[in-house]
TILUMFI-221611 format. One record per residue (C-alpha): residue in one letter; x, y, z negated. Coordinates in steps of 0.25 Angstrom, whole numbers, plus 5000, padded with zeros to 4 digits. Layout:
N
<rec><res>A</res><X>X</X><Y>Y</Y><Z>Z</Z></rec>
...
// end
This chain:
244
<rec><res>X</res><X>5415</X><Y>5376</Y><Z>4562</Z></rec>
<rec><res>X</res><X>5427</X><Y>5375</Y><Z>4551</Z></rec>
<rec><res>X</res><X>5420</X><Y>5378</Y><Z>4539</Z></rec>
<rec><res>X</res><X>5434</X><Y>5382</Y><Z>4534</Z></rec>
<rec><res>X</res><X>5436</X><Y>5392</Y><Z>4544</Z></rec>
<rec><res>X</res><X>5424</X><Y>5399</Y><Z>4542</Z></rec>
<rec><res>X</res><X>5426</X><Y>5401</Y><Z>4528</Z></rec>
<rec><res>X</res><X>5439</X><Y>5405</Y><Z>4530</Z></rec>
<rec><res>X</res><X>5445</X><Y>5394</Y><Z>4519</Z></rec>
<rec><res>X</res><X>5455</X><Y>5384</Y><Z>4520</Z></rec>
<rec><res>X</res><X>5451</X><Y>5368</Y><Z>4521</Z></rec>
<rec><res>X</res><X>5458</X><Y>5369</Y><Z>4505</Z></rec>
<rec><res>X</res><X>5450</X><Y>5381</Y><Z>4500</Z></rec>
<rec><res>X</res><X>5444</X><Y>5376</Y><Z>4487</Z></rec>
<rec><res>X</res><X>5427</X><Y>5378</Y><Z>4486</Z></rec>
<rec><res>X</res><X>5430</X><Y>5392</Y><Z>4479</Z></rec>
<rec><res>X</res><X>5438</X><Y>5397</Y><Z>4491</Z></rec>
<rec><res>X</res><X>5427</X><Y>5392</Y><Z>4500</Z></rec>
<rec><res>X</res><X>5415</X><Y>5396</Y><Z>4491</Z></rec>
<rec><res>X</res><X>5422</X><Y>5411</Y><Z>4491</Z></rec>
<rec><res>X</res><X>5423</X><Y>5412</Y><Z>4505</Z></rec>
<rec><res>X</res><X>5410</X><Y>5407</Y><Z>4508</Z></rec>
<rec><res>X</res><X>5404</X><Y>5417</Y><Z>4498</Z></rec>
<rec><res>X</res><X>5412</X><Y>5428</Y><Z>4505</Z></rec>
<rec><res>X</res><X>5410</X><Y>5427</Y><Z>4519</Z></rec>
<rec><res>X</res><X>5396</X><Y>5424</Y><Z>4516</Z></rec>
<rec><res>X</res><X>5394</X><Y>5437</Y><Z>4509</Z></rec>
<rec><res>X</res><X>5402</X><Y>5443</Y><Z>4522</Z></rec>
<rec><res>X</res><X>5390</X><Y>5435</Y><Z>4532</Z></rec>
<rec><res>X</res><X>5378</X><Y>5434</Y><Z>4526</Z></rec>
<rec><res>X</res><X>5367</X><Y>5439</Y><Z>4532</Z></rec>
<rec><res>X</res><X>5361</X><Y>5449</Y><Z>4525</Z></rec>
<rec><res>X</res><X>5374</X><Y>5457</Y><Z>4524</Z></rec>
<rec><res>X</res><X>5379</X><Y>5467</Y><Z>4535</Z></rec>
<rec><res>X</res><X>5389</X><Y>5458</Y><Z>4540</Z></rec>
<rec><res>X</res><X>5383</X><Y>5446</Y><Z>4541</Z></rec>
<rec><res>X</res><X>5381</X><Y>5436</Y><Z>4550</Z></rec>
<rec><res>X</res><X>5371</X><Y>5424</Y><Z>4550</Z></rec>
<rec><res>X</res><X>5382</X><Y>5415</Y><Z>4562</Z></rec>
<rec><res>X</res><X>5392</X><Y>5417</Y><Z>4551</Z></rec>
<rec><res>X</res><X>5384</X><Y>5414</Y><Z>4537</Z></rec>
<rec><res>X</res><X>5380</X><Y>5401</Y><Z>4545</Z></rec>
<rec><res>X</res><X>5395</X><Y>5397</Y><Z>4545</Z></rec>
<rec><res>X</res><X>5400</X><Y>5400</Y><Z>4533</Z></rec>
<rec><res>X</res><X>5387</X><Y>5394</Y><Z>4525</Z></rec>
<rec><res>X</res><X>5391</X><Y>5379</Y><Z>4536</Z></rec>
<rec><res>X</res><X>5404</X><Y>5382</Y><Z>4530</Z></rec>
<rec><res>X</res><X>5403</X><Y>5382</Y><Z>4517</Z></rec>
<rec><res>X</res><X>5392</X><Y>5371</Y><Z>4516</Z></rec>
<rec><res>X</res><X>5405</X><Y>5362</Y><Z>4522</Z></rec>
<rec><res>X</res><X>5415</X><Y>5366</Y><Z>4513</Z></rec>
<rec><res>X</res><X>5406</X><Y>5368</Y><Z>4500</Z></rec>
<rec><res>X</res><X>5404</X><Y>5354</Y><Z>4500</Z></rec>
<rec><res>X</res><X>5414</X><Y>5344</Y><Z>4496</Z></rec>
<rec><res>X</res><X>5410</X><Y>5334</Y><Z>4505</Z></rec>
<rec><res>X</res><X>5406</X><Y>5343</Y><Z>4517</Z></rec>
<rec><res>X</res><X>5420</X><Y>5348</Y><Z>4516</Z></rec>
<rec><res>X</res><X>5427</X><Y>5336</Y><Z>4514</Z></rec>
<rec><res>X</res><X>5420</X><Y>5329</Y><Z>4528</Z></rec>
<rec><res>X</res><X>5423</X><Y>5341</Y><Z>4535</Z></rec>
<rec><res>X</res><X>5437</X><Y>5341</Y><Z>4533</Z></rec>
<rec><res>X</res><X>5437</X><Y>5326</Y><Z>4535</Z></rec>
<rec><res>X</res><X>5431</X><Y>5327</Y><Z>4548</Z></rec>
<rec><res>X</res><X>5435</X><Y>5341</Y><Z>4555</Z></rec>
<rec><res>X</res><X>5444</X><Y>5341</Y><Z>4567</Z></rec>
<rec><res>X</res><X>5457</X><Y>5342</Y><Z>4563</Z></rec>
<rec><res>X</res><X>5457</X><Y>5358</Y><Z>4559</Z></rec>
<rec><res>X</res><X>5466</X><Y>5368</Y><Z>4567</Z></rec>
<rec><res>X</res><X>5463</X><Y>5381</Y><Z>4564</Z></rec>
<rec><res>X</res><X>5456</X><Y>5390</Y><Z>4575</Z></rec>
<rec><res>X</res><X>5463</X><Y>5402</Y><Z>4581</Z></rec>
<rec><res>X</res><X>5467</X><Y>5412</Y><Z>4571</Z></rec>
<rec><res>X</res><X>5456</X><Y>5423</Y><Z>4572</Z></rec>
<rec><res>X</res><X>5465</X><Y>5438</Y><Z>4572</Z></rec>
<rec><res>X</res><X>5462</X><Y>5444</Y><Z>4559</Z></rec>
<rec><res>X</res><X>5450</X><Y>5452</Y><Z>4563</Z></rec>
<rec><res>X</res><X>5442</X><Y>5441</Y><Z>4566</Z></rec>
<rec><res>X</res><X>5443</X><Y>5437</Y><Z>4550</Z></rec>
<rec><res>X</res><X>5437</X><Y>5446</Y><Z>4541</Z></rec>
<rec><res>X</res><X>5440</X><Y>5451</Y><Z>4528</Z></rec>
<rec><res>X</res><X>5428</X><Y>5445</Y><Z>4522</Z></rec>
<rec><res>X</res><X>5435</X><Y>5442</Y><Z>4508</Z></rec>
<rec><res>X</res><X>5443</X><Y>5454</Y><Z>4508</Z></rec>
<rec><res>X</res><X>5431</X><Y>5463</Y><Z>4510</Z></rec>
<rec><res>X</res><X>5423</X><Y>5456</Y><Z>4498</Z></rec>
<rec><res>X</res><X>5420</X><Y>5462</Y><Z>4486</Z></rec>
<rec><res>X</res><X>5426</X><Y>5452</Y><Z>4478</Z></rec>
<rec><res>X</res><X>5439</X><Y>5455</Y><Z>4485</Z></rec>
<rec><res>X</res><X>5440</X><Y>5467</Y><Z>4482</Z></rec>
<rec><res>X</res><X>5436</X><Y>5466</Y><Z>4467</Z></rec>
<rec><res>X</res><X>5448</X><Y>5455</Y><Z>4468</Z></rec>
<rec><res>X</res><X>5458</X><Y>5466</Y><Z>4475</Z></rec>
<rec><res>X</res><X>5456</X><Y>5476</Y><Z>4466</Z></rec>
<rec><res>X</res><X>5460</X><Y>5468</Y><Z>4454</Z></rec>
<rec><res>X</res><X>5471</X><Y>5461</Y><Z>4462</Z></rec>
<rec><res>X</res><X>5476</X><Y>5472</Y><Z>4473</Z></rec>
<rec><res>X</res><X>5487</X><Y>5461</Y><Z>4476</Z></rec>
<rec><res>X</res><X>5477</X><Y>5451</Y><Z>4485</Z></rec>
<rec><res>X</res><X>5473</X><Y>5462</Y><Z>4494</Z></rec>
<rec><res>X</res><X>5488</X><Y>5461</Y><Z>4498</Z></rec>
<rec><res>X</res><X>5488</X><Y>5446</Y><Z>4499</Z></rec>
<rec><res>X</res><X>5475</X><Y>5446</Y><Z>4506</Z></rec>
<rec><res>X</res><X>5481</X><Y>5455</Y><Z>4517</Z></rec>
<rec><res>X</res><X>5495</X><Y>5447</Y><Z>4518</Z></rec>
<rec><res>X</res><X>5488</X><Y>5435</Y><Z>4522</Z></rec>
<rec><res>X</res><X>5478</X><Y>5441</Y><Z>4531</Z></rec>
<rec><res>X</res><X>5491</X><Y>5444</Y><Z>4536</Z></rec>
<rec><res>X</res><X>5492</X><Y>5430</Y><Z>4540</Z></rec>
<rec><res>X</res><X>5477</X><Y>5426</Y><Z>4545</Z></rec>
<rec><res>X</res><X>5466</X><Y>5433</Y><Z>4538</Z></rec>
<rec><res>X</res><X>5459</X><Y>5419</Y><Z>4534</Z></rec>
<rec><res>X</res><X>5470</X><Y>5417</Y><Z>4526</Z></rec>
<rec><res>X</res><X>5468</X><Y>5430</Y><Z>4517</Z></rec>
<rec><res>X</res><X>5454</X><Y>5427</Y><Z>4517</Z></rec>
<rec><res>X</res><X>5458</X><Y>5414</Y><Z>4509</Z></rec>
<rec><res>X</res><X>5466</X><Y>5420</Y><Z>4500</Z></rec>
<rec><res>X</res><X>5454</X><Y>5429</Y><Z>4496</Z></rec>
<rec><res>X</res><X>5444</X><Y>5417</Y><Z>4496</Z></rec>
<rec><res>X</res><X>5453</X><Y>5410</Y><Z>4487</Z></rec>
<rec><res>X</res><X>5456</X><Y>5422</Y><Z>4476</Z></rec>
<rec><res>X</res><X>5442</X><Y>5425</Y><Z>4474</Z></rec>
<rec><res>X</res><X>5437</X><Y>5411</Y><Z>4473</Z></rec>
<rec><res>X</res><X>5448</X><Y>5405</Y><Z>4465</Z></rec>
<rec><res>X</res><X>5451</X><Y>5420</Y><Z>4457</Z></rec>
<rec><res>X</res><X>5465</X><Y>5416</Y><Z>4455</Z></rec>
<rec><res>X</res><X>5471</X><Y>5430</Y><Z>4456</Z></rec>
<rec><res>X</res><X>5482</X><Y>5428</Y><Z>4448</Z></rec>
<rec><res>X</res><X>5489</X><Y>5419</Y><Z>4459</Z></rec>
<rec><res>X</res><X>5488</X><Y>5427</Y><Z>4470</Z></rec>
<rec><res>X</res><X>5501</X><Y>5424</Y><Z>4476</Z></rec>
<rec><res>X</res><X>5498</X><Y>5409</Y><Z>4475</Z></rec>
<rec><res>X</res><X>5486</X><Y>5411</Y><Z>4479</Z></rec>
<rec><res>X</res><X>5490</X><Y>5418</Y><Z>4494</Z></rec>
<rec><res>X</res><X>5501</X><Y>5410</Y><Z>4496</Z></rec>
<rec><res>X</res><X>5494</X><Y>5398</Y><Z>4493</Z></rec>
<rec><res>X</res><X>5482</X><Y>5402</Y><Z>4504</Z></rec>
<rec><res>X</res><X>5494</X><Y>5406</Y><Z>4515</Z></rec>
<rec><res>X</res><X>5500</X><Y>5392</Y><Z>4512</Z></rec>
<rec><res>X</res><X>5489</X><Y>5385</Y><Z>4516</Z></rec>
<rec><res>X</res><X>5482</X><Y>5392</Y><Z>4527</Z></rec>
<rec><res>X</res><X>5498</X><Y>5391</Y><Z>4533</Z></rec>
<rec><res>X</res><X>5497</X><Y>5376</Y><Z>4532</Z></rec>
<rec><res>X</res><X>5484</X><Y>5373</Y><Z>4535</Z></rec>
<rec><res>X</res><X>5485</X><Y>5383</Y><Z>4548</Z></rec>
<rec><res>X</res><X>5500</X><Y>5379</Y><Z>4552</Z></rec>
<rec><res>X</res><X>5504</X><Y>5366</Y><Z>4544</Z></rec>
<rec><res>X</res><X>5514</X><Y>5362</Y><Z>4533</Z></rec>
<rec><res>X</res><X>5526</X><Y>5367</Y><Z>4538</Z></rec>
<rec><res>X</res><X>5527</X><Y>5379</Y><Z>4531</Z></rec>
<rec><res>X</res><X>5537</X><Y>5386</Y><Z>4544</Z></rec>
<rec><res>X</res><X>5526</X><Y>5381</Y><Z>4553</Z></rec>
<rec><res>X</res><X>5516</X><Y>5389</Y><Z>4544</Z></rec>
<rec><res>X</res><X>5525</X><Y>5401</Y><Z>4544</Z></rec>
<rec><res>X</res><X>5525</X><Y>5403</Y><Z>4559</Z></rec>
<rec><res>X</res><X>5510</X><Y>5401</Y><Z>4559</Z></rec>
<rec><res>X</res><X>5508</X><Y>5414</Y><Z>4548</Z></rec>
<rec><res>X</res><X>5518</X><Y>5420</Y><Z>4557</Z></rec>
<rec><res>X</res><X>5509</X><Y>5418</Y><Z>4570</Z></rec>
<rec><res>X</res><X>5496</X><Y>5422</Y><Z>4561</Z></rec>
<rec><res>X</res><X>5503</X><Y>5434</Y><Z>4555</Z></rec>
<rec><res>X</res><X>5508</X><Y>5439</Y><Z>4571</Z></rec>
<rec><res>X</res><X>5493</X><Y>5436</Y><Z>4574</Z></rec>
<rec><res>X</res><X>5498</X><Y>5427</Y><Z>4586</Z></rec>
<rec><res>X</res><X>5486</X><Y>5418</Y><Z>4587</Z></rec>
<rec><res>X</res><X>5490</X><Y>5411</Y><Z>4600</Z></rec>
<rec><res>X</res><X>5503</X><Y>5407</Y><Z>4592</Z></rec>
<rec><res>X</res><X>5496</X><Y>5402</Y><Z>4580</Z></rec>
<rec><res>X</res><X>5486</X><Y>5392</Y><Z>4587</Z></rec>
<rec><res>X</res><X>5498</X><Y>5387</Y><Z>4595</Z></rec>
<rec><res>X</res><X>5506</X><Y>5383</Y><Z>4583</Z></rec>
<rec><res>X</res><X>5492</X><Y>5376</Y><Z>4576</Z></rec>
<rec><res>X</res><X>5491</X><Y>5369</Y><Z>4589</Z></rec>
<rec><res>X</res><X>5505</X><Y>5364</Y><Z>4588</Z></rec>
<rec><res>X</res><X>5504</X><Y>5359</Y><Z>4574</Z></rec>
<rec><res>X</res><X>5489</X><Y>5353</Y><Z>4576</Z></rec>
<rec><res>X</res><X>5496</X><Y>5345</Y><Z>4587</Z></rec>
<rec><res>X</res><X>5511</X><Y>5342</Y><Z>4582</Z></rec>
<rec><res>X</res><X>5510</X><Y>5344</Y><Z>4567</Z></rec>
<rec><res>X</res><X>5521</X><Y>5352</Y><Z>4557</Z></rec>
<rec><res>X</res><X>5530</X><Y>5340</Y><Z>4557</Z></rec>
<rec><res>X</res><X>5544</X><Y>5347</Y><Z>4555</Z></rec>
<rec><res>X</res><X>5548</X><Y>5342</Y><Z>4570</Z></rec>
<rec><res>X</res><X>5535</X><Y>5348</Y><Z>4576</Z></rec>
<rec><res>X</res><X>5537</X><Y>5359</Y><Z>4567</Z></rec>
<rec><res>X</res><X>5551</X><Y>5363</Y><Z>4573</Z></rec>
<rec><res>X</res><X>5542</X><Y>5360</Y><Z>4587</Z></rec>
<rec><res>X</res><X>5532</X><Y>5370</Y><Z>4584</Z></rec>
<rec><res>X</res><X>5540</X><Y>5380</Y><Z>4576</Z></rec>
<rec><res>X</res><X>5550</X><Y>5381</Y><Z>4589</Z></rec>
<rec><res>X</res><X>5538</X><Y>5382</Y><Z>4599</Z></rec>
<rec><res>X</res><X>5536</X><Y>5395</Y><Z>4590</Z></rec>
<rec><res>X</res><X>5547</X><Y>5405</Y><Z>4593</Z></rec>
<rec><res>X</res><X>5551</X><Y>5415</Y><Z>4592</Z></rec>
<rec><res>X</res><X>5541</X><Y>5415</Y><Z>4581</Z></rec>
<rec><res>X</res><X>5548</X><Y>5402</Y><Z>4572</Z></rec>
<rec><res>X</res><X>5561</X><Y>5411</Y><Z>4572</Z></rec>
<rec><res>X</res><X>5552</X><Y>5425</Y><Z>4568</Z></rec>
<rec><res>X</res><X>5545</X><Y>5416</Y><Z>4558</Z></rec>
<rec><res>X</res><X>5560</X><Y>5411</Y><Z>4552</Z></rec>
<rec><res>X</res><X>5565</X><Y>5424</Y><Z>4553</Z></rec>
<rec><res>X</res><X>5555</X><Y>5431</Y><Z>4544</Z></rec>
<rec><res>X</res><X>5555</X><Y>5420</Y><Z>4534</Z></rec>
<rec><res>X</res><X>5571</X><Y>5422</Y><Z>4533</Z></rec>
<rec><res>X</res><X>5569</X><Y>5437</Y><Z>4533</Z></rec>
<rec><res>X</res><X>5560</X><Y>5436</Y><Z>4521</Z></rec>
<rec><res>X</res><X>5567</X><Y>5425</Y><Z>4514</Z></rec>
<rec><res>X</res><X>5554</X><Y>5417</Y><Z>4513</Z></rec>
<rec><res>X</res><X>5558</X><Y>5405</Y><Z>4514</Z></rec>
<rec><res>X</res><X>5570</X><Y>5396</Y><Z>4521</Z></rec>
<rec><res>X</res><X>5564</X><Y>5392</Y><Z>4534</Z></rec>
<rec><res>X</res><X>5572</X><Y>5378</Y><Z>4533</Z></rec>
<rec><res>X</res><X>5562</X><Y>5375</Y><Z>4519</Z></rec>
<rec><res>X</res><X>5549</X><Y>5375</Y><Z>4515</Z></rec>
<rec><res>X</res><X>5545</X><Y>5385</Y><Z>4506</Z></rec>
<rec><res>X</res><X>5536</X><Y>5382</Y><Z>4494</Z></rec>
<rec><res>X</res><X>5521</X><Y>5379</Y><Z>4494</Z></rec>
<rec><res>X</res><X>5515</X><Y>5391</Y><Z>4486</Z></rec>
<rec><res>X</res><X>5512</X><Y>5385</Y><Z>4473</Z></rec>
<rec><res>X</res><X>5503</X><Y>5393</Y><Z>4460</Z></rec>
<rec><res>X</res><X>5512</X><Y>5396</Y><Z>4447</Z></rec>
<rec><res>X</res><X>5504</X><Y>5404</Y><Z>4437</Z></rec>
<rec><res>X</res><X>5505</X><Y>5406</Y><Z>4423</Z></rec>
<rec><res>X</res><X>5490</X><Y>5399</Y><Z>4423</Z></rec>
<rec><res>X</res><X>5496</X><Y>5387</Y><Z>4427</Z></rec>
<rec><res>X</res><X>5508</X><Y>5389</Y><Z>4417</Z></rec>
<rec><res>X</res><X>5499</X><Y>5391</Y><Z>4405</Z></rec>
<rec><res>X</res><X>5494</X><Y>5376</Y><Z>4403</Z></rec>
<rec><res>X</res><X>5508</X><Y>5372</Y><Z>4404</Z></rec>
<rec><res>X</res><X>5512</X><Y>5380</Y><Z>4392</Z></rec>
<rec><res>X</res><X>5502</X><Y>5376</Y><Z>4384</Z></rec>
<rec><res>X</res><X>5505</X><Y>5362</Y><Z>4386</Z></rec>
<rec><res>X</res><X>5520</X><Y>5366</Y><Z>4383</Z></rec>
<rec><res>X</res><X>5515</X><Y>5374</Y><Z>4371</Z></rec>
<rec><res>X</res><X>5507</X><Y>5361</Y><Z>4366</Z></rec>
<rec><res>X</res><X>5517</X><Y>5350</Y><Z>4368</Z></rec>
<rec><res>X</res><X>5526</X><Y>5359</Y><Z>4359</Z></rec>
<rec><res>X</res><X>5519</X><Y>5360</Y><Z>4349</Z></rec>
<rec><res>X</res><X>5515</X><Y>5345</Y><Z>4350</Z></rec>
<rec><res>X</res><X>5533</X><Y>5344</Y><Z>4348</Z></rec>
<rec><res>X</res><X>5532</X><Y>5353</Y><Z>4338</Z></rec>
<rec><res>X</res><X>5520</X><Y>5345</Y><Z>4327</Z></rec>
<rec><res>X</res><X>5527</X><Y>5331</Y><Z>4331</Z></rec>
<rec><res>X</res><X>5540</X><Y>5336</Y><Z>4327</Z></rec>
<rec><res>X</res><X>5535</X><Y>5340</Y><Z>4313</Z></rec>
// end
């Protein structure tokens, strides 16, 4: 059992990510609702006694087989079990624009949505939407496809195109020969046509230069920008009474 995978949470989520998605899915499965299941409640509550604990979590990682993610499950298999909560929807109507970001990256692997929604109600930062979704579709596309960010673009490609076979092949090739950037022109060339559909719609869409690496997503928020300008404002005004 990964107890990752069956929270649905990244091995980085932080313990309000994973407290949230504990406490939804447990909502979803407990017993005593219509739609629960005992097999299931089992799970998540193994999982979480792993990852709730610092040192549980810790000797996991340090001892798990090295982790290659399972074949993806088509979207059916995953349900929407944060976008149907309550919470959700108190949290969609106040900001309509998540509903829209859920569904792009659902787009992508309906884990990866469900991410996105664990970590906007259990951190509540709302105001950094943006950051937020690229920051979650960053990482699941390095943890799942490597460092190489054209590497990762092939992988969202083959995700998006639900061609499953494709994916697992391309994991497998970079379990076993890694994203170096002379195994990554290896594996890259093993996947055409789709490499040159990949390059053709970034070009398209003006994305990015295939040739250099696009930047890592990164918050800028005026709540980061205003301790800096009080600091400014004070140093002033420190100038200013040693002057007179």
């Amino acid at each position: 059992m990964d107890p990752f995978e069956v929270l649905g949470v990244s091995r980085t989520a932080s313990p309000e990510v994973i407290r949230a998605a504990y406490r939804a899915l447990a909502k979803e499965f407990h017993p005593d609702r219509a739609s629960g299941n005992n097999g299931r409640m089992a799970e998540l509550n193994a999982a979480y006694e792993i990852l709730n604990s610092e040192e549980k979590r810790a000797y996991y990682l340090k001892n798990e087989a090295p982790h290659i993610e399972p074949h993806h499950k088509p979207a059916a298999a995953i349900q929407r079990t944060i976008y149907k909560s309550r919470e959700w929807q108190v949290a969609a109507t106040a900001f309509p624009a998540i509903t829209d970001l859920y569904l792009q990256l659902e787009r992508i692997h309906p884990t990866l949505a469900e991410r996105f929604a664990q970590s906007l109600l259990a951190e509540k930062k709302f105001e950094m939407l943006d950051y937020k979704s690229s920051r979650i579709r960053f990482d699941f596309l390095r943890e799942n496809f490597g460092h190489d960010w054209r590497l990762q673009e092939l992988g969202k490609y083959l995700l998006i195109g639900q061609m499953l076979d494709d994916v697992d092949r391309l994991k497998e090739m970079l379990s076993v020969l890694g994203d170096s950037p002379n195994n990554r022109d290896v594996i890259l060339s093993s996947f055409e046509p789709h490499t040159s559909a990949v390059r053709a719609a970034l070009s398209a869409s003006r994305q990015t230069n295939w040739s250099k690496t696009p930047p890592t997503p990164t918050k800028f928020h005026l709540d980061y920008v205003a301790p800096l300008w009080f600091f400014v404002a004070l140093f002033l005004l420190v100038l200013v009474i040693l002057i007179k």
